[in-house]
N, CA, C and O atoms as a Tinker XYZ file with bonds, in Angstrom:
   488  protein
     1  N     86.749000  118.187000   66.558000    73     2
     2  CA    86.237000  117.061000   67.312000    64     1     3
     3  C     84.772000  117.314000   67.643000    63     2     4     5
     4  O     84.314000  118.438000   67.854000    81     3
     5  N     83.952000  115.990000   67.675000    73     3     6
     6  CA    82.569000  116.450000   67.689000    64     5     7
     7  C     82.150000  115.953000   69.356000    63     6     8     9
     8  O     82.587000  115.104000   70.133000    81     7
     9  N     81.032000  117.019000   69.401000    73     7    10
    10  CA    80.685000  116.882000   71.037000    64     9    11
    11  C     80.399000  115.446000   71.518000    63    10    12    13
    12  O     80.645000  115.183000   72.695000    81    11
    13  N     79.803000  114.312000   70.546000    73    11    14
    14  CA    79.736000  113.216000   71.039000    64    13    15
    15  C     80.779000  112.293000   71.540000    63    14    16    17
    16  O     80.790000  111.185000   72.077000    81    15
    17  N     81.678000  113.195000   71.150000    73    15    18
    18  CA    82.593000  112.154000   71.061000    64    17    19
    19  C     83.745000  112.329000   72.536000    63    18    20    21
    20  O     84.268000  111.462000   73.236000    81    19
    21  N     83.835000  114.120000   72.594000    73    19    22
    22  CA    84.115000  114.648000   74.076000    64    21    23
    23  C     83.167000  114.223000   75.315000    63    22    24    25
    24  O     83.504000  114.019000   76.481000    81    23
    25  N     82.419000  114.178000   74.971000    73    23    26
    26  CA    81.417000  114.478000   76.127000    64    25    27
    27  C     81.572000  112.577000   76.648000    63    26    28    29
    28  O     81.782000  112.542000   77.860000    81    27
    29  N     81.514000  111.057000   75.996000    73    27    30
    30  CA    81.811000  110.394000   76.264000    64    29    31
    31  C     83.457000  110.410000   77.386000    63    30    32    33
    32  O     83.730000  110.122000   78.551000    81    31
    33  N     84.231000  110.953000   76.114000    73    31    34
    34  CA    85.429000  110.944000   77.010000    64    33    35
    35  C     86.032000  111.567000   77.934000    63    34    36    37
    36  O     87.168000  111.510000   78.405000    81    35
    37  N     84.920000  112.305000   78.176000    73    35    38
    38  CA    84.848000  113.119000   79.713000    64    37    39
    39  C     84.576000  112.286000   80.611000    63    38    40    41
    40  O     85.360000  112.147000   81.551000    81    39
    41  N     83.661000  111.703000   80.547000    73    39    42
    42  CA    82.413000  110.608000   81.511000    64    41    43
    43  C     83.736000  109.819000   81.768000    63    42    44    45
    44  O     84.321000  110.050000   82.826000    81    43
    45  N     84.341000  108.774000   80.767000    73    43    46
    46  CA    84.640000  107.922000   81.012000    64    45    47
    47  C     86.480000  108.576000   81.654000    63    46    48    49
    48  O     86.999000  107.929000   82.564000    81    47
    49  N     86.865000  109.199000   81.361000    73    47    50
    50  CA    88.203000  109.841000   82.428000    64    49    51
    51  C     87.740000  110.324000   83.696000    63    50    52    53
    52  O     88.605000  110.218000   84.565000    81    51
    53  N     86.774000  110.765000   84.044000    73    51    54
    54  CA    86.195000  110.814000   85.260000    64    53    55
    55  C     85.641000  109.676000   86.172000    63    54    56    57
    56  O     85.819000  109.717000   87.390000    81    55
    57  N     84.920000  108.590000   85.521000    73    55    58
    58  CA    85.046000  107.310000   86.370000    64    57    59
    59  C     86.012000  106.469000   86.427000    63    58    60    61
    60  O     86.114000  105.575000   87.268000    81    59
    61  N     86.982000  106.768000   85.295000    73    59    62
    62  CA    88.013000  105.481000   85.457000    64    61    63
    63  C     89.909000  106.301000   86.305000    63    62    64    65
    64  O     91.052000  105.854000   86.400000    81    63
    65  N     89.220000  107.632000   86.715000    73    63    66
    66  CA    90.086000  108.516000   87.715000    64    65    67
    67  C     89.540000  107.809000   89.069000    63    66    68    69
    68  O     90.151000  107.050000   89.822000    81    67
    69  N     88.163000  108.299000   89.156000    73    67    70
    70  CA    87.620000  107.846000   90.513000    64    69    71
    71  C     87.860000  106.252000   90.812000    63    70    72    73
    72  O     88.005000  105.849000   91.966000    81    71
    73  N     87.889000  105.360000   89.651000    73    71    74
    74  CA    88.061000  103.936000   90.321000    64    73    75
    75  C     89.418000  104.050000   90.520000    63    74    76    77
    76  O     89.679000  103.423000   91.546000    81    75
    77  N     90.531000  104.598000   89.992000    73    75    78
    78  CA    91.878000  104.091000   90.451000    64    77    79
    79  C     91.979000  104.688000   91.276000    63    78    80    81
    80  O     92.771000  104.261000   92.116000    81    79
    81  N     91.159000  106.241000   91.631000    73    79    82
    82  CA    91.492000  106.398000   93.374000    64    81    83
    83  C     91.069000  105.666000   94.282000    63    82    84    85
    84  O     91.714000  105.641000   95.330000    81    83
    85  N     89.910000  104.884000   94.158000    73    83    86
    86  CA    89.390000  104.392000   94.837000    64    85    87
    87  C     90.448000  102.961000   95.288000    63    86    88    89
    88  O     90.752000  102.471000   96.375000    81    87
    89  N     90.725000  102.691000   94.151000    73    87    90
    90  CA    91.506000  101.611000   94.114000    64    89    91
    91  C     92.982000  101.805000   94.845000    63    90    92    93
    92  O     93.565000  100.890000   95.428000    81    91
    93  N     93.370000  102.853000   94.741000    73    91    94
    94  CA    94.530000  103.278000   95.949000    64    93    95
    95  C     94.509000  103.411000   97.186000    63    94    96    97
    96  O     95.319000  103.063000   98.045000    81    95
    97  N     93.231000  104.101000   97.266000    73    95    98
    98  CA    92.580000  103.597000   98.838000    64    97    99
    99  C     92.817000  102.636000   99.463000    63    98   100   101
   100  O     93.394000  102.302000  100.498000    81    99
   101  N     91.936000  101.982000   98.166000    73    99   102
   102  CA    91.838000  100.075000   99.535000    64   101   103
   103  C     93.528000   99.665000   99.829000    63   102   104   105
   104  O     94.049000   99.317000  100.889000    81   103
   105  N     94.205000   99.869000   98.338000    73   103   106
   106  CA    95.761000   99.629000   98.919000    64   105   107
   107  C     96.117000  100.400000  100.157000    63   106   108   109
   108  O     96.453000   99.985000  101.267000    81   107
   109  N     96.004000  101.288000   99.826000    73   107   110
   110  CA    96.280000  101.661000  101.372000    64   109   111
   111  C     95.636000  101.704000  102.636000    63   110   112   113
   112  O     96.068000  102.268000  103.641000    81   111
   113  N     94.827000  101.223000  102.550000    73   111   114
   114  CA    94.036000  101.029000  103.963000    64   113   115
   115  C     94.869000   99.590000  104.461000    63   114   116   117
   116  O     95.560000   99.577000  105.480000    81   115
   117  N     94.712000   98.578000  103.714000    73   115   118
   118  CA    95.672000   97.551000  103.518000    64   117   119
   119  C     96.912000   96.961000  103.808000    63   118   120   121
   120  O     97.319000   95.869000  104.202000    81   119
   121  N     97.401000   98.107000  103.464000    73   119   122
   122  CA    98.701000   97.934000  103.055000    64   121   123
   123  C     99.620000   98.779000  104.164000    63   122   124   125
   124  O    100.711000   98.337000  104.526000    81   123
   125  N     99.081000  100.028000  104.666000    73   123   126
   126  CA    99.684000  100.745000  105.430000    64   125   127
   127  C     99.617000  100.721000  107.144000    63   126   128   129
   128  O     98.674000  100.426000  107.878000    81   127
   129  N    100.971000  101.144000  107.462000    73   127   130
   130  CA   101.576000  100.283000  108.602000    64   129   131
   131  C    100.615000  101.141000  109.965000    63   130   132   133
   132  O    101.016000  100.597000  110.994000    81   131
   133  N     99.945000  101.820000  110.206000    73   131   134
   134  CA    98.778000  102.709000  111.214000    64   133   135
   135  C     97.461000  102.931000  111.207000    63   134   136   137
   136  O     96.916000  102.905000  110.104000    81   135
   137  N     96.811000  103.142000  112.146000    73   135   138
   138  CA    95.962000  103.762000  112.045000    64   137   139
   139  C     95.640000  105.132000  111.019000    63   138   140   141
   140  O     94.889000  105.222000  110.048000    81   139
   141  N     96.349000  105.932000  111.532000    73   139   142
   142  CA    96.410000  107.398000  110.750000    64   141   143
   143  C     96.730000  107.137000  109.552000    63   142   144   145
   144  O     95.701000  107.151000  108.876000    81   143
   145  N     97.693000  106.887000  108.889000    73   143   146
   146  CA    98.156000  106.693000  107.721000    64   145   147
   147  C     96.801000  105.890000  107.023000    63   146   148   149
   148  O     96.151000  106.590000  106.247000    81   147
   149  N     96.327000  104.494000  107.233000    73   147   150
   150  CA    95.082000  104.158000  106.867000    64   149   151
   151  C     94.113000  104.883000  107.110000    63   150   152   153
   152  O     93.185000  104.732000  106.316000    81   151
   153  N     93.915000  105.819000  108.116000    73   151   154
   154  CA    92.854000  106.849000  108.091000    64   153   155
   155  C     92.691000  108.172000  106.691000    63   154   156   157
   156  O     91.721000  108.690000  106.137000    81   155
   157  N     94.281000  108.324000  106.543000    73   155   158
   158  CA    94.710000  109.171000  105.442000    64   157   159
   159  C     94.086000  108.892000  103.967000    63   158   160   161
   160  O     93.393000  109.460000  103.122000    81   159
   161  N     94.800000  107.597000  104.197000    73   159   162
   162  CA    94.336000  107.224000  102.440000    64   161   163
   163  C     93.073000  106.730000  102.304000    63   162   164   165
   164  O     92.513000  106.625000  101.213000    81   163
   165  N     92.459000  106.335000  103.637000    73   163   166
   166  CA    90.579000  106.099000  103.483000    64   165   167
   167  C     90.206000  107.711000  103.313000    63   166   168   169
   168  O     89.321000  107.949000  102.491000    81   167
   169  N     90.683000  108.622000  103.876000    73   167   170
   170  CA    89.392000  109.949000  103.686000    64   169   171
   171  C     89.977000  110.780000  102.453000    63   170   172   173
   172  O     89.286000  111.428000  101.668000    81   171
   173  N     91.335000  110.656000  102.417000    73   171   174
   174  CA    91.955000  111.382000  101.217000    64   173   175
   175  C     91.467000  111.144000   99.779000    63   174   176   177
   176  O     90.902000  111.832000   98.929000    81   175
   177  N     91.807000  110.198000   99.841000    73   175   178
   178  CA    92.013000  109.393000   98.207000    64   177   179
   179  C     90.183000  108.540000   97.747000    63   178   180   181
   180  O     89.469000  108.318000   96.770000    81   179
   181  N     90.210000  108.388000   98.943000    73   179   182
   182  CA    88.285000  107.719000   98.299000    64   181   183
   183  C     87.391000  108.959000   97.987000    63   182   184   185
   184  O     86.577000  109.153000   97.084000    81   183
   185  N     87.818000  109.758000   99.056000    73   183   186
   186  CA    86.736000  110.951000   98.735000    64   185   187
   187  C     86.725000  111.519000   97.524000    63   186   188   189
   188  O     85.650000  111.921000   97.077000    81   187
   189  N     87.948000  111.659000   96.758000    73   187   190
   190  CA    88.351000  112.374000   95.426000    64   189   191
   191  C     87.843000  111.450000   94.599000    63   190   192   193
   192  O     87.560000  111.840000   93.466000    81   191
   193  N     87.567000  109.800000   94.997000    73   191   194
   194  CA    87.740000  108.708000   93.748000    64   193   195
   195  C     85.865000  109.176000   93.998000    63   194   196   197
   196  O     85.363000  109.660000   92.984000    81   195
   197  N     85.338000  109.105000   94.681000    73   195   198
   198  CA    83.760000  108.983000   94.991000    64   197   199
   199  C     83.565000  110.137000   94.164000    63   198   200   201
   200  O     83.085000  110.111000   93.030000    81   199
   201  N     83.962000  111.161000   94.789000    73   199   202
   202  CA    83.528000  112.569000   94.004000    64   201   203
   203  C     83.970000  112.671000   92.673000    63   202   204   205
   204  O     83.379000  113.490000   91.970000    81   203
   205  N     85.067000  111.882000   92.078000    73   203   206
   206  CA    85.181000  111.776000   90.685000    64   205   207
   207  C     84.155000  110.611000   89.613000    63   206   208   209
   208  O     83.795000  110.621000   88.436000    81   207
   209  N     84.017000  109.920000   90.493000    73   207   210
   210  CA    82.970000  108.998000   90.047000    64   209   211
   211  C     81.416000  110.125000   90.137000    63   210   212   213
   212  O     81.199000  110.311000   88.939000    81   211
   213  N     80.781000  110.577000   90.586000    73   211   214
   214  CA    79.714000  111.077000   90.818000    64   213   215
   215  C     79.538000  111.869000   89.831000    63   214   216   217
   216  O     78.584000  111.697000   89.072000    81   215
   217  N     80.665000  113.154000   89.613000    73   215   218
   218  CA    81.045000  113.970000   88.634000    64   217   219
   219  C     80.825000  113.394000   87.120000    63   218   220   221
   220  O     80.452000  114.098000   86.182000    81   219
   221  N     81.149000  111.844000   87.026000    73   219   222
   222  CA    81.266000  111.634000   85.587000    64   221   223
   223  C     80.030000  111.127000   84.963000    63   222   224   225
   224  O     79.709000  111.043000   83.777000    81   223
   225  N     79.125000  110.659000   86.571000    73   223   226
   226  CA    77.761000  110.516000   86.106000    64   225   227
   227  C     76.812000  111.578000   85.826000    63   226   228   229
   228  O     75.833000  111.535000   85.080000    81   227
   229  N     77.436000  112.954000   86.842000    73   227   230
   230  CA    76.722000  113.710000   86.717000    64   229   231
   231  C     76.784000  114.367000   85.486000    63   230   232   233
   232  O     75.840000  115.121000   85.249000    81   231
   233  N     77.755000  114.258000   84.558000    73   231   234
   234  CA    77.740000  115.230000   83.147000    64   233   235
   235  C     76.836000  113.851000   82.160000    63   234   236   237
   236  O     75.918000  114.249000   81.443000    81   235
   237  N     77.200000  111.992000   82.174000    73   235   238
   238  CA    76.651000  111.571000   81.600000    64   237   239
   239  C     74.912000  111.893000   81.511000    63   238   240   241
   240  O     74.157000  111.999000   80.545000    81   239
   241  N     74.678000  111.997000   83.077000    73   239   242
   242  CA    73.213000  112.411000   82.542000    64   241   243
   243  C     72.907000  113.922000   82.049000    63   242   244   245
   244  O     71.842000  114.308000   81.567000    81   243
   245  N     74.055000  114.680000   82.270000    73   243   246
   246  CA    73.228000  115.559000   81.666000    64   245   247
   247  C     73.193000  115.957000   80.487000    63   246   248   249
   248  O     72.236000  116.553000   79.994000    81   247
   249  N     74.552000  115.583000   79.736000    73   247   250
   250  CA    74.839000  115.823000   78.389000    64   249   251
   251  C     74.532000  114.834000   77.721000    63   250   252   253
   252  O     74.521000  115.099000   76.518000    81   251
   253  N     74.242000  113.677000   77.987000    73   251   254
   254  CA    73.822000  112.915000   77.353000    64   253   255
   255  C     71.947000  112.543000   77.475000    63   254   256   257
   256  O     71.296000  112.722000   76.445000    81   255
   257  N     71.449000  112.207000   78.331000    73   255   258
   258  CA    70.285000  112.392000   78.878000    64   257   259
   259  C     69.865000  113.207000   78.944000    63   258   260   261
   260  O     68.654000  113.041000   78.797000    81   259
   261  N     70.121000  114.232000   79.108000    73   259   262
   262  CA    69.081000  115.705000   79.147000    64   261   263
   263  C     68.346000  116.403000   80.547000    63   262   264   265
   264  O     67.501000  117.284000   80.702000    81   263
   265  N     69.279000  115.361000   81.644000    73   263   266
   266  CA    68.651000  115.144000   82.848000    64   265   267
   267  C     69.832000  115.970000   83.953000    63   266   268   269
   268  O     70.993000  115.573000   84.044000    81   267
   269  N     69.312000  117.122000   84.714000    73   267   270
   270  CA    69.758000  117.925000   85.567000    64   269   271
   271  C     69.597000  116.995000   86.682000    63   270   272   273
   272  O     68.488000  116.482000   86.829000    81   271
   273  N     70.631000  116.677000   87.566000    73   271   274
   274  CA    70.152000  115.995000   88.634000    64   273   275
   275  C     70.687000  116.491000   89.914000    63   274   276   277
   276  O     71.779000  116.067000   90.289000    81   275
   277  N     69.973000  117.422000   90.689000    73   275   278
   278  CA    70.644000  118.300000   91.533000    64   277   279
   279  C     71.092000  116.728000   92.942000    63   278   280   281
   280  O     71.902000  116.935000   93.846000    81   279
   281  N     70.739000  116.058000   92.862000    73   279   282
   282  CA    71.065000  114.717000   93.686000    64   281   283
   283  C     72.421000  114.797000   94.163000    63   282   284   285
   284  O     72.973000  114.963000   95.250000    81   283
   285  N     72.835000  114.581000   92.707000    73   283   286
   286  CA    74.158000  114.275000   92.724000    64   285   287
   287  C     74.888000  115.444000   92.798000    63   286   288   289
   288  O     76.082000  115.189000   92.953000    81   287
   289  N     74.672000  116.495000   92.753000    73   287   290
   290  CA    75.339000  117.540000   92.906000    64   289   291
   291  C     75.191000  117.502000   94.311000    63   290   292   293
   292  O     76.369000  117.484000   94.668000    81   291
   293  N     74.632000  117.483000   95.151000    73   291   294
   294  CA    74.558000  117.654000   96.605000    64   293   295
   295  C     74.947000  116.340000   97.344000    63   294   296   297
   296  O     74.962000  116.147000   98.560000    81   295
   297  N     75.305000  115.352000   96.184000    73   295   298
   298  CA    76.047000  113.953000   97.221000    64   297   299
   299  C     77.613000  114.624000   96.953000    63   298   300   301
   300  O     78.492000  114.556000   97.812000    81   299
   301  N     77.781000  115.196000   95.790000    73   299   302
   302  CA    79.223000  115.616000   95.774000    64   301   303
   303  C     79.601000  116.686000   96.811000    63   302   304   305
   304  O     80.683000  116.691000   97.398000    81   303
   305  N     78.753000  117.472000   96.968000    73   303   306
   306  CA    79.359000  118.643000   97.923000    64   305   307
   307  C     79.172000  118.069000   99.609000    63   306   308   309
   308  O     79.877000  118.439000  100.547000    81   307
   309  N     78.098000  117.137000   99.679000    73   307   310
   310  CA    78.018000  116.374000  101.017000    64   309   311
   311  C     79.491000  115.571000  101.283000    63   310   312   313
   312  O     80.037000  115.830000  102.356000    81   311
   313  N     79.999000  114.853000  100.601000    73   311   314
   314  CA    80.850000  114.110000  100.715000    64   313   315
   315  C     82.105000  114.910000  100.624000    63   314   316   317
   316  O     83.149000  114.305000  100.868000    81   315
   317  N     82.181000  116.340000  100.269000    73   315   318
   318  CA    83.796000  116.890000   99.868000    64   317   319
   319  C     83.622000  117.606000  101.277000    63   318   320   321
   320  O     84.664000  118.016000  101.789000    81   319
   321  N     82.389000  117.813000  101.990000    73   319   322
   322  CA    82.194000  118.740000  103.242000    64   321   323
   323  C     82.707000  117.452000  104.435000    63   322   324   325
   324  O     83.731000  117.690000  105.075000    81   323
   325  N     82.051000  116.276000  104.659000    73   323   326
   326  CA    81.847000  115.274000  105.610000    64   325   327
   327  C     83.099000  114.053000  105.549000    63   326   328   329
   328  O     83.615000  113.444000  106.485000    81   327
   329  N     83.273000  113.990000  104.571000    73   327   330
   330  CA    84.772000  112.817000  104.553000    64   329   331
   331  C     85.800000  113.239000  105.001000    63   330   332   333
   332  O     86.465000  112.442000  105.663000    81   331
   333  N     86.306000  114.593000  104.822000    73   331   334
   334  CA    87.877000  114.522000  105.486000    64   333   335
   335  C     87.705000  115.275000  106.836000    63   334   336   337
   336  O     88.712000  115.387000  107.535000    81   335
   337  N     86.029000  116.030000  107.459000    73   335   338
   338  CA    85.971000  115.972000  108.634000    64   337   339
   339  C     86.171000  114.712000  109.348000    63   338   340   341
   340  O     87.180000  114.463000  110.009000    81   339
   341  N     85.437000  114.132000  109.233000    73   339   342
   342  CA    85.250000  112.521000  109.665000    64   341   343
   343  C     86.303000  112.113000  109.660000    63   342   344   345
   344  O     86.655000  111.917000  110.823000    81   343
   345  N     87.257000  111.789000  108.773000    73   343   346
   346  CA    88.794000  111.613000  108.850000    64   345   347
   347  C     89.883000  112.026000  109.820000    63   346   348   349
   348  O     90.803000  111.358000  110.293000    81   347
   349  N     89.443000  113.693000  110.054000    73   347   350
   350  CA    90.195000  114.084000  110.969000    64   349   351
   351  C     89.435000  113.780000  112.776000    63   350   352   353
   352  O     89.908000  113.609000  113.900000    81   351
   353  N     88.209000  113.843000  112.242000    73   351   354
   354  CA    88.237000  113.474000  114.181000    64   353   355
   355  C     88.072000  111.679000  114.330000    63   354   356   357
   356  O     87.919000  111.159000  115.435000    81   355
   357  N     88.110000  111.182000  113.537000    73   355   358
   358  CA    88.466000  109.759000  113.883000    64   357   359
   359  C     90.126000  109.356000  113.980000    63   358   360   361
   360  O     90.672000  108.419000  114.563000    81   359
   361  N     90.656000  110.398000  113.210000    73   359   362
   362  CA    92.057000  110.150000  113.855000    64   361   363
   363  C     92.633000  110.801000  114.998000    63   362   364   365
   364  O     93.735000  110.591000  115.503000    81   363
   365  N     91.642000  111.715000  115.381000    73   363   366
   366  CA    91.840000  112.813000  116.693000    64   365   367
   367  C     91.586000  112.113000  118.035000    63   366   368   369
   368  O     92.072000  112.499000  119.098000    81   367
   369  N     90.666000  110.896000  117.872000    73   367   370
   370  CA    90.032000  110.263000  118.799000    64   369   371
   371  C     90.678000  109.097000  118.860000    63   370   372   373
   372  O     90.814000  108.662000  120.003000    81   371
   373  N     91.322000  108.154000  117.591000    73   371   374
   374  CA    92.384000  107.499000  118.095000    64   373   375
   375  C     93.545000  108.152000  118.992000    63   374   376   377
   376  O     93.725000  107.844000  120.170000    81   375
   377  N     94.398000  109.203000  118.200000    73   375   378
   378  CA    95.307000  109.921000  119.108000    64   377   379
   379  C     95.110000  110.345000  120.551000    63   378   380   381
   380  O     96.046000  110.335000  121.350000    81   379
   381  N     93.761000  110.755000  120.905000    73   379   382
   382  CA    93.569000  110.817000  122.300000    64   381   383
   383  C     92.723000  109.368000  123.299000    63   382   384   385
   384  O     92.366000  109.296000  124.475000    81   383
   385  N     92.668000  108.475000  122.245000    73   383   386
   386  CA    92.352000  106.877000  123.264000    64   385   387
   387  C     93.753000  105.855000  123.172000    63   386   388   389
   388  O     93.801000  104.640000  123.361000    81   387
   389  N     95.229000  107.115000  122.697000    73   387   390
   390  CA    96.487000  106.166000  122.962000    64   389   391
   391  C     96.650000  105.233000  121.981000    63   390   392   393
   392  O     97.302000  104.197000  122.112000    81   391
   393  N     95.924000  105.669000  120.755000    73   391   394
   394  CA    96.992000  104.658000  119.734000    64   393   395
   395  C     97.754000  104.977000  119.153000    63   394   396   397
   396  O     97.530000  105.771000  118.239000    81   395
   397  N     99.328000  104.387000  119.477000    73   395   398
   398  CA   100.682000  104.760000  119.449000    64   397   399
   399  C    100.771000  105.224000  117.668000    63   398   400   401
   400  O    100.245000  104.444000  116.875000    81   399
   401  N    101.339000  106.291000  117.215000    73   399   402
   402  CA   102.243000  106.453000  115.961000    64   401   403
   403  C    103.550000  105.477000  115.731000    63   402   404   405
   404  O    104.541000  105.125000  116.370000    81   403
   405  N    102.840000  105.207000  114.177000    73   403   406
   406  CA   103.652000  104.181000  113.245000    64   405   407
   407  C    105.244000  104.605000  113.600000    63   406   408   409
   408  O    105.546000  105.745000  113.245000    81   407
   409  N    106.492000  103.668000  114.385000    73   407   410
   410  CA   107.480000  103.554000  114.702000    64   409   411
   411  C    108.095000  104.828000  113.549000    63   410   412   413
   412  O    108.847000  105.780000  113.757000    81   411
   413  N    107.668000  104.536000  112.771000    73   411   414
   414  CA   108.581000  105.323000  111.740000    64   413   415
   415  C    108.195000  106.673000  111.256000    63   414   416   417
   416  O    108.534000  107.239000  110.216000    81   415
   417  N    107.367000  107.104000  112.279000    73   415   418
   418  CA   106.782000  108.535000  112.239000    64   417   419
   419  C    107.617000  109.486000  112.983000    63   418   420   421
   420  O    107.676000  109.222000  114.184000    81   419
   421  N    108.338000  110.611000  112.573000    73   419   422
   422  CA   109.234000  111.201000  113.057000    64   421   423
   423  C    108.876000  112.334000  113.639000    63   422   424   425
   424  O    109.771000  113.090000  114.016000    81   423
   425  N    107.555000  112.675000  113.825000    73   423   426
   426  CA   107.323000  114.399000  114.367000    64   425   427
   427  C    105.874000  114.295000  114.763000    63   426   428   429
   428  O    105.054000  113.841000  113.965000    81   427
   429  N    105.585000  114.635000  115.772000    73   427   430
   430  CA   104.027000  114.286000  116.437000    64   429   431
   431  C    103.630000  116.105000  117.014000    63   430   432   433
   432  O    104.037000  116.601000  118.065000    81   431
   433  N    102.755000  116.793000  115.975000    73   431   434
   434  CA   102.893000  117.944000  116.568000    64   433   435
   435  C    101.619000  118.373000  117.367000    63   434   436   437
   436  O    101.324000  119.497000  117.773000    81   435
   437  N    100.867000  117.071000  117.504000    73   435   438
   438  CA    99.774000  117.390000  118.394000    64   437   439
   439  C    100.411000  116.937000  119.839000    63   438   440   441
   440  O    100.062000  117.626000  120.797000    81   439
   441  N    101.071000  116.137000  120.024000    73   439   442
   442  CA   101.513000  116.349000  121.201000    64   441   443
   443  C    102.150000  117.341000  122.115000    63   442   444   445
   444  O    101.844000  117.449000  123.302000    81   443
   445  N    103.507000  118.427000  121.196000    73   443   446
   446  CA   103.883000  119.394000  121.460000    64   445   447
   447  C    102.402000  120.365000  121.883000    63   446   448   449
   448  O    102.155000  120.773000  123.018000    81   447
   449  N    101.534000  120.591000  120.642000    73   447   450
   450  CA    99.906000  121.203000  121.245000    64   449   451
   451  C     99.440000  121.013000  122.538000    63   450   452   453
   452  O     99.135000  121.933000  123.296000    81   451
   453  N     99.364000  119.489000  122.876000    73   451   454
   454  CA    98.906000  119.549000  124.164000    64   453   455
   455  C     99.708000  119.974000  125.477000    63   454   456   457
   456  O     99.340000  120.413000  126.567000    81   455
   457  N    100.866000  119.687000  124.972000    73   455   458
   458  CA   101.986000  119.945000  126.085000    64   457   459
   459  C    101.934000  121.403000  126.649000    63   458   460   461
   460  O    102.212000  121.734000  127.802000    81   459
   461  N    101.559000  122.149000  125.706000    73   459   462
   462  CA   101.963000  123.770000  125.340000    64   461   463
   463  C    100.832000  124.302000  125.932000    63   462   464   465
   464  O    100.974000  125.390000  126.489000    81   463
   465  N     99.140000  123.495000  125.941000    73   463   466
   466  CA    97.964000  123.999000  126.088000    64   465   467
   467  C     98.113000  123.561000  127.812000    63   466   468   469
   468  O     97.867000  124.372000  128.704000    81   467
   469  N     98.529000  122.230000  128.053000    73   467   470
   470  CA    98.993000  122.481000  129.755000    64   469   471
   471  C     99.705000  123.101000  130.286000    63   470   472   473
   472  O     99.395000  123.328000  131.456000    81   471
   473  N    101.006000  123.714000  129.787000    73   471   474
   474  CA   101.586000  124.451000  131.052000    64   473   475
   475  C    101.263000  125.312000  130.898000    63   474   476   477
   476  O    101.845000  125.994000  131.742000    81   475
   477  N    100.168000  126.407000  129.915000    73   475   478
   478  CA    99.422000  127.279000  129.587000    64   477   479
   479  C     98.164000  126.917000  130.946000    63   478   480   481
   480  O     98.229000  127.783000  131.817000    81   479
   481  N     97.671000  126.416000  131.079000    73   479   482
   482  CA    96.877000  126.497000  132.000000    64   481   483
   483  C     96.682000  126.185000  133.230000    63   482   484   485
   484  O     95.705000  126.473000  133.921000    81   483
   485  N     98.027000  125.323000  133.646000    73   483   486
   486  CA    98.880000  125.593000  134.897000    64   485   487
   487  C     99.042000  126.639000  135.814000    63   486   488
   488  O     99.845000  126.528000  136.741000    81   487
């Protein structure tokens, strides 16, 4: 197999990964019955679809173009560092301004945490 012909079908399995993650996302932001759970599949699943999209530009330019683009290498590692922080304290900050877990959530173990961190300091 000749490199032109890999190196396309690299690019293009790498953006058309990142759009169907992306595309699972929005279903689930959508579609799913919470906060958290929509918090999940916004920081989970976009971040992988973004960073797979970025990835497939980043080899098009370079194997094809001839063009090193440290840009995009540092939007990928920005975004794999900052999205699922962000994820977790926006769902940390719902959980502590009282927005109730989806009825059908069976185990809440930050609550046991807090319970445990008060009579600890009682």
């Amino acid at each position: 197999m000749n490199v032109t012909v890999i190196i396309p079908s690299l690019v293009g399995f790498f953006v058309v990964t990142g759009v169907i993650l992306t595309l699972v996302s929005a279903i689930g932001v959508v579609r799913l019955p919470d906060v958290y759970t929509r918090n999940h599949a916004a920081s989970k699943s976009a971040t992988l679809g973004v960073m797979c999209v970025l990835l497939g530009t980043f080899i098009h330019f370079y194997a094809v173009e001839g063009q090193f683009n440290s840009r995009v290498l540092l939007s990928i590692a920005f975004i794999f560092l900052t999205a699922p922080v962000a994820g977790h304290l926006i769902s940390r900050a719902a959980y502590y301004s009282g927005v109730k877990l989806w009825k059908g959530s069976n185990h809440d173990d930050l609550k046991q945490k807090i319970e445990a961190r008060q009579r600890s300091n009682e």
